[in-house]
mmCIF file as gemmi writes it, N, C-alpha and C atoms, coordinates in Angstrom:
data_model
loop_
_atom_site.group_PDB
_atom_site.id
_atom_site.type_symbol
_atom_site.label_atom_id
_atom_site.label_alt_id
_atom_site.label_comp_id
_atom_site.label_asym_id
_atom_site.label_entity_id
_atom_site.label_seq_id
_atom_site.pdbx_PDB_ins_code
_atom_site.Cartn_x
_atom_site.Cartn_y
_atom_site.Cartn_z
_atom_site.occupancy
_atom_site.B_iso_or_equiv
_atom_site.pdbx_formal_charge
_atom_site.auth_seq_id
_atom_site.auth_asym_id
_atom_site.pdbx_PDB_model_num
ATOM 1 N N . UNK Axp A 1 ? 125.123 92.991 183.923 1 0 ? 1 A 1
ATOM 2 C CA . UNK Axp A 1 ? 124.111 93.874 183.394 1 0 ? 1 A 1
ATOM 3 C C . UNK Axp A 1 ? 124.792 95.147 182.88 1 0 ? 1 A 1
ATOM 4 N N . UNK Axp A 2 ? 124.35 95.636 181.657 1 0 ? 2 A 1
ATOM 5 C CA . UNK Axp A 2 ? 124.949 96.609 181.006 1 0 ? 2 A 1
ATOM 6 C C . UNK Axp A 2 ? 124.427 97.888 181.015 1 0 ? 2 A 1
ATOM 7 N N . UNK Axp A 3 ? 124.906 98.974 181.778 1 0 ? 3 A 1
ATOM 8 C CA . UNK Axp A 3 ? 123.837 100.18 181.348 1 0 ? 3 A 1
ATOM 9 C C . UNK Axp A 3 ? 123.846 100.952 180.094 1 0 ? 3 A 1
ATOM 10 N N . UNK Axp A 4 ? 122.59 101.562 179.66 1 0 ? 4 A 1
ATOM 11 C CA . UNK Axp A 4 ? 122.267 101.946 178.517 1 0 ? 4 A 1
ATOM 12 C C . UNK Axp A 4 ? 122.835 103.13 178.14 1 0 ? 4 A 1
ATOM 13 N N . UNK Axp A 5 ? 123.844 103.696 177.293 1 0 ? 5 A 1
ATOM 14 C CA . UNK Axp A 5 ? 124.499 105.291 177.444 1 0 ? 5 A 1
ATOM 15 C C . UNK Axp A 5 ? 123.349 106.199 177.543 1 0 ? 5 A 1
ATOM 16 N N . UNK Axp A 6 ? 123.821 107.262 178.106 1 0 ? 6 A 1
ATOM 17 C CA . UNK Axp A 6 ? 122.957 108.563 178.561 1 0 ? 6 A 1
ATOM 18 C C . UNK Axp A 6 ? 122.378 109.073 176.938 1 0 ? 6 A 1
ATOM 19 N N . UNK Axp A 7 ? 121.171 109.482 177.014 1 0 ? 7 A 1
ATOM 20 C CA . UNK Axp A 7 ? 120.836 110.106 175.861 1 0 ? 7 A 1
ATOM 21 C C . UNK Axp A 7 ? 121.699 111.649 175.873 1 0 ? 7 A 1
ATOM 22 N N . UNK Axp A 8 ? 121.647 112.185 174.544 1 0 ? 8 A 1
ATOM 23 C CA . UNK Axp A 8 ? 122.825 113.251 174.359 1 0 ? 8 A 1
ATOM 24 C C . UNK Axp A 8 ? 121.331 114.366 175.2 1 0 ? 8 A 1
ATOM 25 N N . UNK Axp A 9 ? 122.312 115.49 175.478 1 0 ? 9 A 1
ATOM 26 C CA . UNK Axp A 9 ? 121.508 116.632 176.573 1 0 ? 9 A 1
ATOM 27 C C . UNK Axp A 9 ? 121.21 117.423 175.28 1 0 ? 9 A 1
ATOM 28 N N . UNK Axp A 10 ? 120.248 118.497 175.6 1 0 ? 10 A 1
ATOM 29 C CA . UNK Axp A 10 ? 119.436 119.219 175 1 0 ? 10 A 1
ATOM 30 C C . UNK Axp A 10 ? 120.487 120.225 174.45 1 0 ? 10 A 1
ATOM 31 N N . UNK Axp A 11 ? 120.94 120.717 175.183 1 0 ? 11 A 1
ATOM 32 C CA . UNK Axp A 11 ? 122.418 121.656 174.272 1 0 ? 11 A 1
ATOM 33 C C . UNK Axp A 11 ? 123.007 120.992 173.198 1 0 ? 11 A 1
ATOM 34 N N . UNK Axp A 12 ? 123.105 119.868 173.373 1 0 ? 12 A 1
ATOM 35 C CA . UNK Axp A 12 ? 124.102 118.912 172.439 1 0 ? 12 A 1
ATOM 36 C C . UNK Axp A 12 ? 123.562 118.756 171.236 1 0 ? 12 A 1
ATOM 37 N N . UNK Axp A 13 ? 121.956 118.439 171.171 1 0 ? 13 A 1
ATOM 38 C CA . UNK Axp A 13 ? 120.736 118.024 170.162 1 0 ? 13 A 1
ATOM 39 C C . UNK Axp A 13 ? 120.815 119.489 169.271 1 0 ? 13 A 1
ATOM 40 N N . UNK Axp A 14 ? 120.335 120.36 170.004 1 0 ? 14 A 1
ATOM 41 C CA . UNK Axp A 14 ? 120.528 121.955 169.742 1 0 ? 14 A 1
ATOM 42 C C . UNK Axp A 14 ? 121.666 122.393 168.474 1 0 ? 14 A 1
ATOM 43 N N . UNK Axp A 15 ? 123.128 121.75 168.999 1 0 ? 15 A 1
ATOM 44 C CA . UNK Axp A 15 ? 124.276 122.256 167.962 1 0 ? 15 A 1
ATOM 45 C C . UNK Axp A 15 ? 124.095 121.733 166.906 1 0 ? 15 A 1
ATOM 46 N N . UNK Axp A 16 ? 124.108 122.347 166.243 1 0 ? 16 A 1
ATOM 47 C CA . UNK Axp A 16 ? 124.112 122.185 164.737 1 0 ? 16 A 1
ATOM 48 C C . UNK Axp A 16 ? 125.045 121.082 164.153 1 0 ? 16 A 1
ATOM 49 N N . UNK Axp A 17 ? 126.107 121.108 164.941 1 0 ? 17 A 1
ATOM 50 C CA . UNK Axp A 17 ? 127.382 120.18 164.46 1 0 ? 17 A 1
ATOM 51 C C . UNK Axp A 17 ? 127.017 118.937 165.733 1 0 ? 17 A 1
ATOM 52 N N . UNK Axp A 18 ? 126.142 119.049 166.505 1 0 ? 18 A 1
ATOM 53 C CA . UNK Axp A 18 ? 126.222 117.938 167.267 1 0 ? 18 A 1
ATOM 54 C C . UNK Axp A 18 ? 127.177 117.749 168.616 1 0 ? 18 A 1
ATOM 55 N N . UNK Axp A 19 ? 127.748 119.075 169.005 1 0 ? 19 A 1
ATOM 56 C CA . UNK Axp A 19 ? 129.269 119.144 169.712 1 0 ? 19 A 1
ATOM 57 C C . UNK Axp A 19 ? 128.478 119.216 171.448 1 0 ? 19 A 1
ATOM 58 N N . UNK Axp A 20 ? 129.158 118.905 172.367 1 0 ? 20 A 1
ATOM 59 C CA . UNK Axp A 20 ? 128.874 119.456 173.669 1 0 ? 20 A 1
ATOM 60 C C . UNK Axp A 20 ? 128.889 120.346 173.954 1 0 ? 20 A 1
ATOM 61 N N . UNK Axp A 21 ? 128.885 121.467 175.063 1 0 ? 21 A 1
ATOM 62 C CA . UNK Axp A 21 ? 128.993 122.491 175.64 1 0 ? 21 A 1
ATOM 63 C C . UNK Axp A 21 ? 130.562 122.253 175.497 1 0 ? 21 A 1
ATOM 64 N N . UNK Axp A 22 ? 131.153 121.464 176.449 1 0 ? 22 A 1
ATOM 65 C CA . UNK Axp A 22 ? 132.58 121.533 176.91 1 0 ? 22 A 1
ATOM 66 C C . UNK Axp A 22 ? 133.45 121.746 175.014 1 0 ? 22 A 1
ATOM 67 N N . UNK Axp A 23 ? 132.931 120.732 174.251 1 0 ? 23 A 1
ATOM 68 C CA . UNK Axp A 23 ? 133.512 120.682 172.813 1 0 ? 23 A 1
ATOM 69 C C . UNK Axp A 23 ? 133.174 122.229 172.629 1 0 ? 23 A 1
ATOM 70 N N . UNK Axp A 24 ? 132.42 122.673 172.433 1 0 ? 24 A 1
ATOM 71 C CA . UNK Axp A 24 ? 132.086 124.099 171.865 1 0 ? 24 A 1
ATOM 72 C C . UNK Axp A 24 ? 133.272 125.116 172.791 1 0 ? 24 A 1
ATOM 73 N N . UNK Axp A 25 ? 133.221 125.349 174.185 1 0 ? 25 A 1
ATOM 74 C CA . UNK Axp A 25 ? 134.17 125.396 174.883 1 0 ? 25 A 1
ATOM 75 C C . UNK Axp A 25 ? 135.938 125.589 174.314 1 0 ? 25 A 1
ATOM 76 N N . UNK Axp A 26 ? 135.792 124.348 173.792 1 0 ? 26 A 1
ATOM 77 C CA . UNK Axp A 26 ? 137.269 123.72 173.553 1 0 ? 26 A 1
ATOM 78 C C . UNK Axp A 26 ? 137.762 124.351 172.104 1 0 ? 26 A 1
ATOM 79 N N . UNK Axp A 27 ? 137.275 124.044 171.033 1 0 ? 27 A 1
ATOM 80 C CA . UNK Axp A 27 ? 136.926 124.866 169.773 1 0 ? 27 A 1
ATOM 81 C C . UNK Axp A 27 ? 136.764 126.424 169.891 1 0 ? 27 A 1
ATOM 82 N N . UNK Axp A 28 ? 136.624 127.51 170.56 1 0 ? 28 A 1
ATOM 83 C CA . UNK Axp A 28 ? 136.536 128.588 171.218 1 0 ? 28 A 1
ATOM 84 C C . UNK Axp A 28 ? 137.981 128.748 170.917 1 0 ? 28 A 1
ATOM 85 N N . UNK Axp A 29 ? 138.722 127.847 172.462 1 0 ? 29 A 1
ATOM 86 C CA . UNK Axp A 29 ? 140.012 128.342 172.292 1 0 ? 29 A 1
ATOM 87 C C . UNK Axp A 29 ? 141.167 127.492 171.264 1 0 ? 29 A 1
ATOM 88 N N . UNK Axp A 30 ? 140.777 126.707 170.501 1 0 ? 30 A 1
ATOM 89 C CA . UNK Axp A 30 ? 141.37 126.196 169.74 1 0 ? 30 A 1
ATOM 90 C C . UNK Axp A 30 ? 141.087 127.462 168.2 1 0 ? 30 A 1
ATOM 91 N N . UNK Axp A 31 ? 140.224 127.942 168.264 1 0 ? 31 A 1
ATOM 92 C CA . UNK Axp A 31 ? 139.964 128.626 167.153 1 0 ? 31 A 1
ATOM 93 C C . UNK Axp A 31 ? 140.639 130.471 167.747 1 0 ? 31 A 1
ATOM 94 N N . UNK Axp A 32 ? 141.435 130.451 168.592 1 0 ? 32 A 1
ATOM 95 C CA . UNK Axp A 32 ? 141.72 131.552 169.569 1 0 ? 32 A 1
ATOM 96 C C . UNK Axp A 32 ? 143.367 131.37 169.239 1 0 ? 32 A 1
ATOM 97 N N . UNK Axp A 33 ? 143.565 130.176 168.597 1 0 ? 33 A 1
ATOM 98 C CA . UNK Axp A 33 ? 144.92 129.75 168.63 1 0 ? 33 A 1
ATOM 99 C C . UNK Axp A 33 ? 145.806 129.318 169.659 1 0 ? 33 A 1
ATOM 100 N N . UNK Axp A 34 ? 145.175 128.502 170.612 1 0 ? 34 A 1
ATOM 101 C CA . UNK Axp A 34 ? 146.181 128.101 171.766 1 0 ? 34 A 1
ATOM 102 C C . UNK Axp A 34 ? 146.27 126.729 171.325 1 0 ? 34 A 1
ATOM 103 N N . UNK Axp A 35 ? 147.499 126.176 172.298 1 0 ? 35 A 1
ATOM 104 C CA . UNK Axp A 35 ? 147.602 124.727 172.238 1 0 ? 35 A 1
ATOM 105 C C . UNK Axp A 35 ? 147.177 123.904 173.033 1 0 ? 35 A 1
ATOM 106 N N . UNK Axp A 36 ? 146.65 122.876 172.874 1 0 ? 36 A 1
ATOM 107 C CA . UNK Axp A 36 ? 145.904 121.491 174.042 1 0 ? 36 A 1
ATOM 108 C C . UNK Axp A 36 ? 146.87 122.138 175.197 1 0 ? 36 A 1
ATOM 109 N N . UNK Axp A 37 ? 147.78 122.058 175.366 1 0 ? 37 A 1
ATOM 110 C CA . UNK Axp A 37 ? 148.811 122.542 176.621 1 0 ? 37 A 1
ATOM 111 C C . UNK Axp A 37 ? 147.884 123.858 177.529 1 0 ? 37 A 1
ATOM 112 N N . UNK Axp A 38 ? 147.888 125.019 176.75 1 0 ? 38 A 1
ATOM 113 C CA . UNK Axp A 38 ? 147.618 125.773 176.986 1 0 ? 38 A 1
ATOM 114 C C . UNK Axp A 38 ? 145.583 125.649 177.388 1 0 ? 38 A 1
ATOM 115 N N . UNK Axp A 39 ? 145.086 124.942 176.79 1 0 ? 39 A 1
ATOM 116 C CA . UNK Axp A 39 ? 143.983 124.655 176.642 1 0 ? 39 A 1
ATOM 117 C C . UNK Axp A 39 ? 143.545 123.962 178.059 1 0 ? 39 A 1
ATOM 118 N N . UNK Axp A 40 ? 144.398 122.9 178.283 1 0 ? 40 A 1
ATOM 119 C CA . UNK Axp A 40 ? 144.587 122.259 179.743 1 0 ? 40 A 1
ATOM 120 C C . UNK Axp A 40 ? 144.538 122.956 180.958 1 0 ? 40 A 1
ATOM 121 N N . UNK Axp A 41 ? 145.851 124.104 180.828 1 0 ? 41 A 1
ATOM 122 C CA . UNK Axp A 41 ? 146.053 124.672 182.207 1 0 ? 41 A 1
ATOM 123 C C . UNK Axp A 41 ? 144.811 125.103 182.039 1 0 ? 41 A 1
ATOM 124 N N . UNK Axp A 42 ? 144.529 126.267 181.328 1 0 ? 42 A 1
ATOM 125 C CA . UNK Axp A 42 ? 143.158 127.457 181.083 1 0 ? 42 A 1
ATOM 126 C C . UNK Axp A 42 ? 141.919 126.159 182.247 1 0 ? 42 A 1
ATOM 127 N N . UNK Axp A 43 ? 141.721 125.831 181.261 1 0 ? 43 A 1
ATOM 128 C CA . UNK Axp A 43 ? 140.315 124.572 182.019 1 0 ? 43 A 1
ATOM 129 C C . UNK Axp A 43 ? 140.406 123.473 182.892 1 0 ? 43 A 1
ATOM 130 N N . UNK Axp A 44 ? 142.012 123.633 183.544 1 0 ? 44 A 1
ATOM 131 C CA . UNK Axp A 44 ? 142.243 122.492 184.541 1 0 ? 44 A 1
ATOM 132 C C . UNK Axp A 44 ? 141.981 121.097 184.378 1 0 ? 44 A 1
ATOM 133 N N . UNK Axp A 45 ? 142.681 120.833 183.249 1 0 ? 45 A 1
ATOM 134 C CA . UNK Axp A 45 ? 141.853 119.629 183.132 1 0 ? 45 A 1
ATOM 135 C C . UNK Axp A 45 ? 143.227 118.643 182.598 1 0 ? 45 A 1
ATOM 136 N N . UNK Axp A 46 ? 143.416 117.733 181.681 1 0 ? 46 A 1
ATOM 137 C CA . UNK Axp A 46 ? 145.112 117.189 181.312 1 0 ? 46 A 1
ATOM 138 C C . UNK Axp A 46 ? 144.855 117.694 179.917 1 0 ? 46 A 1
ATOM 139 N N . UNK Axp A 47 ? 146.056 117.28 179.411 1 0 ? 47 A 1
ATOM 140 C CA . UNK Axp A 47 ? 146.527 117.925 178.665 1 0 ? 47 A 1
ATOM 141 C C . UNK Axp A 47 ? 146.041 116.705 177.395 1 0 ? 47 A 1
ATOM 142 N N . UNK Axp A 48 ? 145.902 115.409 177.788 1 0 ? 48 A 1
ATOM 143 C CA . UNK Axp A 48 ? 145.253 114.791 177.171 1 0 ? 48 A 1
ATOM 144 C C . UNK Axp A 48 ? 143.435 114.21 176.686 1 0 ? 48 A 1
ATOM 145 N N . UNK Axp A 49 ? 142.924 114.996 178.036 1 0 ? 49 A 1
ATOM 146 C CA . UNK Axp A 49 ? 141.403 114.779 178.077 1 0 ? 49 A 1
ATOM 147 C C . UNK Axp A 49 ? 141.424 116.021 177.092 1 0 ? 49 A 1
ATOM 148 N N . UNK Axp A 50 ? 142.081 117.297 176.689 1 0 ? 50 A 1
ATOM 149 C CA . UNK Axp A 50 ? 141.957 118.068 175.594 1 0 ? 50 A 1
ATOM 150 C C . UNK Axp A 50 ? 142.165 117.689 174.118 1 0 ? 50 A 1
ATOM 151 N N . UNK Axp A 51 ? 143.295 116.552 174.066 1 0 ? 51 A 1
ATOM 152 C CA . UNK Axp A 51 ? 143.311 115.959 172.667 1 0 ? 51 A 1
ATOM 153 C C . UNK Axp A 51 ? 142.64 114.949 172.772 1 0 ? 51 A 1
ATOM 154 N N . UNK Axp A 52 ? 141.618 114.619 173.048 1 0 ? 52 A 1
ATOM 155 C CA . UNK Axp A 52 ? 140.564 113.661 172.997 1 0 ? 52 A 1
ATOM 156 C C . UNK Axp A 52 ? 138.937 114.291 172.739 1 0 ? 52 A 1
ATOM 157 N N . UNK Axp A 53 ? 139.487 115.696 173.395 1 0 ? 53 A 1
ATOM 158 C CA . UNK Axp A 53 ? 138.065 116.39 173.061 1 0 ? 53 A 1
ATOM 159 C C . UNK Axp A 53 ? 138.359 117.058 171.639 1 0 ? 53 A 1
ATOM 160 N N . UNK Axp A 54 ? 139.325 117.977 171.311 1 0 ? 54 A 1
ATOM 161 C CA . UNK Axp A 54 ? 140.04 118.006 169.868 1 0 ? 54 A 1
ATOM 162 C C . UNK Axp A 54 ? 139.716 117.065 168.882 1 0 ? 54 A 1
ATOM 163 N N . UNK Axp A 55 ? 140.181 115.715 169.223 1 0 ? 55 A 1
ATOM 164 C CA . UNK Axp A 55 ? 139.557 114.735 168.195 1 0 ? 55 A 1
ATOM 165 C C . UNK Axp A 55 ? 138.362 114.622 167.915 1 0 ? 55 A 1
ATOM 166 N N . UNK Axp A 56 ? 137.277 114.772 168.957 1 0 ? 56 A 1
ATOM 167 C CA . UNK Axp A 56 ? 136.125 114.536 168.597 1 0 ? 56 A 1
ATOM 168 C C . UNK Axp A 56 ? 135.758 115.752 167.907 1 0 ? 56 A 1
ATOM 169 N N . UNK Axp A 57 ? 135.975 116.688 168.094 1 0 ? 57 A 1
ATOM 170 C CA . UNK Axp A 57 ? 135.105 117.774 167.299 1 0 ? 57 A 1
ATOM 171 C C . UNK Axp A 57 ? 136.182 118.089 165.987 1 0 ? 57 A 1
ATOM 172 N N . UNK Axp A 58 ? 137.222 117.286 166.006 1 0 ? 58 A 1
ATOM 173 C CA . UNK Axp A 58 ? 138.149 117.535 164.536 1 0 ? 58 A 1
ATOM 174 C C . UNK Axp A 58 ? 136.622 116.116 164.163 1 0 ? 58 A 1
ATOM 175 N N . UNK Axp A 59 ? 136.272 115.257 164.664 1 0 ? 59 A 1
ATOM 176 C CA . UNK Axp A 59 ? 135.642 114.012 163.332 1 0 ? 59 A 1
ATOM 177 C C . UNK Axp A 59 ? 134.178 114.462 164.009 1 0 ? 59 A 1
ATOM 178 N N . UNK Axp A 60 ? 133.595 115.453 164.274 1 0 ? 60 A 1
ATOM 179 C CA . UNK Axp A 60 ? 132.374 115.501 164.638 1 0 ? 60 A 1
ATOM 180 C C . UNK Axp A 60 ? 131.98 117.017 163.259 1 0 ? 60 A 1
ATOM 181 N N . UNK Axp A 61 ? 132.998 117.336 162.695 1 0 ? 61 A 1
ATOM 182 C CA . UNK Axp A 61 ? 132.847 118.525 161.954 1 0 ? 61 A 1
ATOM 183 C C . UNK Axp A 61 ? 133.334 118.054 161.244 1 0 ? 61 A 1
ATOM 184 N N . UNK Axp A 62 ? 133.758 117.002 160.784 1 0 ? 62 A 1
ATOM 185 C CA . UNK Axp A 62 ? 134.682 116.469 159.522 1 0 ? 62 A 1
ATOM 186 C C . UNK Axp A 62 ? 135.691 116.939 159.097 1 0 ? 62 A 1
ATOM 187 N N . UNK Axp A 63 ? 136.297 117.596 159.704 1 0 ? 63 A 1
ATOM 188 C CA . UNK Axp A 63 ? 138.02 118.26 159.258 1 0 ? 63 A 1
ATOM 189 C C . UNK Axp A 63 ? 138.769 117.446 159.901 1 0 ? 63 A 1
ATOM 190 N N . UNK Axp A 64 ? 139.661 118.257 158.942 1 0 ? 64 A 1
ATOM 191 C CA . UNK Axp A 64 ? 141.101 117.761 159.394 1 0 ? 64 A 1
ATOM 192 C C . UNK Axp A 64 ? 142.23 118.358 159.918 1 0 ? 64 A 1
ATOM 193 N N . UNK Axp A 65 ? 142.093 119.965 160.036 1 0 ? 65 A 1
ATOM 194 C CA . UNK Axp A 65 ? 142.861 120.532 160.828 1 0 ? 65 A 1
ATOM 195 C C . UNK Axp A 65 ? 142.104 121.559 161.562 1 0 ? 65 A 1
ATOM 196 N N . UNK Axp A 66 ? 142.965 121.78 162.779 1 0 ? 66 A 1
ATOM 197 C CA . UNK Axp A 66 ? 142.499 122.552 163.971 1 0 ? 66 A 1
ATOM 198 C C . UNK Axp A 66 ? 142.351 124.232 162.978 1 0 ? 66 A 1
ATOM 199 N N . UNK Axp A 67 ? 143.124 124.392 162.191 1 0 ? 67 A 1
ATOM 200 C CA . UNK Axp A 67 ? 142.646 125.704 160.835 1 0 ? 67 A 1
ATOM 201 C C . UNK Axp A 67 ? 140.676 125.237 160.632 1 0 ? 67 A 1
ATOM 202 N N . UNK Axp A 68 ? 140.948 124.244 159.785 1 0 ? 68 A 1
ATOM 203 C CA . UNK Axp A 68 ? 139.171 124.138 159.372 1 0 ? 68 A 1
ATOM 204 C C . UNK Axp A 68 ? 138.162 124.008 160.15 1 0 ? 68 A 1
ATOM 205 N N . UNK Axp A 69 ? 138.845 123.893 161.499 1 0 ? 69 A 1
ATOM 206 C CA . UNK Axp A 69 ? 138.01 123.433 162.782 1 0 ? 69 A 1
ATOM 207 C C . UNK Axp A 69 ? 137.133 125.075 162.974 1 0 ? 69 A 1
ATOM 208 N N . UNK Axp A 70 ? 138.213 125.667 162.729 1 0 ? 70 A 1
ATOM 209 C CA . UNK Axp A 70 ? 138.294 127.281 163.591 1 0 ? 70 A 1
ATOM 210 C C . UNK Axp A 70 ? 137.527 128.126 162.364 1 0 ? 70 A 1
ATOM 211 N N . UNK Axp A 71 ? 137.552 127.639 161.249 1 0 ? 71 A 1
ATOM 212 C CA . UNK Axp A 71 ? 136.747 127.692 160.327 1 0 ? 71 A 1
ATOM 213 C C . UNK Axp A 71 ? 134.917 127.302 160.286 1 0 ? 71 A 1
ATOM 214 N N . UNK Axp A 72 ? 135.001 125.912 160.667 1 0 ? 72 A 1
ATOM 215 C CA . UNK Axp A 72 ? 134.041 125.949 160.901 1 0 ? 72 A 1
ATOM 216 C C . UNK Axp A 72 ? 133.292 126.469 161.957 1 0 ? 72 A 1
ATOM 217 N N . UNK Axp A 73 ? 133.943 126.795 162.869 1 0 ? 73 A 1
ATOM 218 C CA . UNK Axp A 73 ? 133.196 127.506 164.119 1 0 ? 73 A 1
ATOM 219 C C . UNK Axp A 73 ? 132.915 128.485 163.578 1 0 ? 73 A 1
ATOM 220 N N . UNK Axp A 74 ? 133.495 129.399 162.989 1 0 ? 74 A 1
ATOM 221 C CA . UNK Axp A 74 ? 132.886 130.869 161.974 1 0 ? 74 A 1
ATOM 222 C C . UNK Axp A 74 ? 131.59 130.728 161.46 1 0 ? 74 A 1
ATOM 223 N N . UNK Axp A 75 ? 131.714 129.678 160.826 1 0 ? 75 A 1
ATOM 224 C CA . UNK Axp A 75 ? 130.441 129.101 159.973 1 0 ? 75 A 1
ATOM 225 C C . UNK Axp A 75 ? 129.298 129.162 160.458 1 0 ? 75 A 1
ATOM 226 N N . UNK Axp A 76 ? 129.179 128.105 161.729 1 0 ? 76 A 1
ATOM 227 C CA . UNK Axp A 76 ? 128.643 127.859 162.532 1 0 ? 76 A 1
ATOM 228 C C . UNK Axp A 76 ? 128.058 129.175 163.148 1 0 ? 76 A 1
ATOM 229 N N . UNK Axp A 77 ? 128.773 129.553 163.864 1 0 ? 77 A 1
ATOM 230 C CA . UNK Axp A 77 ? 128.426 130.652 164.483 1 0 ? 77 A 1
ATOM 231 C C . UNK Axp A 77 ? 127.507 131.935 163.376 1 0 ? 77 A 1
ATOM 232 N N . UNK Axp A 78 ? 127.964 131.955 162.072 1 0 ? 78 A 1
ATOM 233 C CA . UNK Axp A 78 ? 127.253 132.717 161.462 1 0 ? 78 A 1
ATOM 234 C C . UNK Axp A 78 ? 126.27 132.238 160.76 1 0 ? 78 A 1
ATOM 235 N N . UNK Axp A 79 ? 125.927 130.767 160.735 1 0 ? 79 A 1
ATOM 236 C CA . UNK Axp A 79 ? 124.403 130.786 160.953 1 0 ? 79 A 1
ATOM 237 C C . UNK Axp A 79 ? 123.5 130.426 161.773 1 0 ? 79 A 1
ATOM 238 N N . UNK Axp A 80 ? 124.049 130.659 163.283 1 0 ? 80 A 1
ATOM 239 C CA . UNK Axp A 80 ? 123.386 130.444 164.2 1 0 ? 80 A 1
ATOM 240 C C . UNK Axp A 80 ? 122.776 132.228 164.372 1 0 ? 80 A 1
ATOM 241 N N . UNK Axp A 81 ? 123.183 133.079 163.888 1 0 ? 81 A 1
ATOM 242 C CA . UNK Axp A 81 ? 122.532 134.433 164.217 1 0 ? 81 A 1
ATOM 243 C C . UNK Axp A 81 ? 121.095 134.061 163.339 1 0 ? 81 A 1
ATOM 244 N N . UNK Axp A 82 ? 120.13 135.119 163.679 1 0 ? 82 A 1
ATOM 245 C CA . UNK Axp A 82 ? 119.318 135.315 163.613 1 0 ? 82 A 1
ATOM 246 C C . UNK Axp A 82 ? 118.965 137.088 163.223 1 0 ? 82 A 1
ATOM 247 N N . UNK Axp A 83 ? 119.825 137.64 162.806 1 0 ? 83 A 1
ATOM 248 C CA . UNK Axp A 83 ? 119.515 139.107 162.414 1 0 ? 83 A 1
ATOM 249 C C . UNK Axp A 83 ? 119.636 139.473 161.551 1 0 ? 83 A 1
């Protein structure tokens, strides 16, 4: 018997780009200029569950470099204001 994947959470529906909390998170300091390395220790986590989250929000925003990534978070972020 197969279980059914989790529907995406209300934060997730919310982003504009579709990203998680933790992705939004991750993009933060990728757009801060650190490296997955550095990204790892910071959030305790490996150094590879960071280039896996990297990937997804490099093909969840459609770029291709961690530059346009950090780009689009600008974007993002400036039309998520409201003032």
């Amino acid at each position: 018997m197969r279980q059914r994947p989790r529907p995406p959470r209300a934060s997730t529906l919310a982003n504009a780009a579709g990203l998680t909390a933790r992705q939004v998170e991750i993009l933060a300091l990728v757009a801060q200029g650190l490296a997955n390395a550095e990204i790892a220790r910071r959030l305790v986590v490996s150094t590879r569950t960071v280039d896996h989250h990297v990937a997804a929000v490099l093909k969840k925003l459609g770029v291709r470099s961690r530059r346009d990534a950090a780009a689009a978070l600008a974007a993002l972020d400036a039309g998520g204001s409201d003032s």
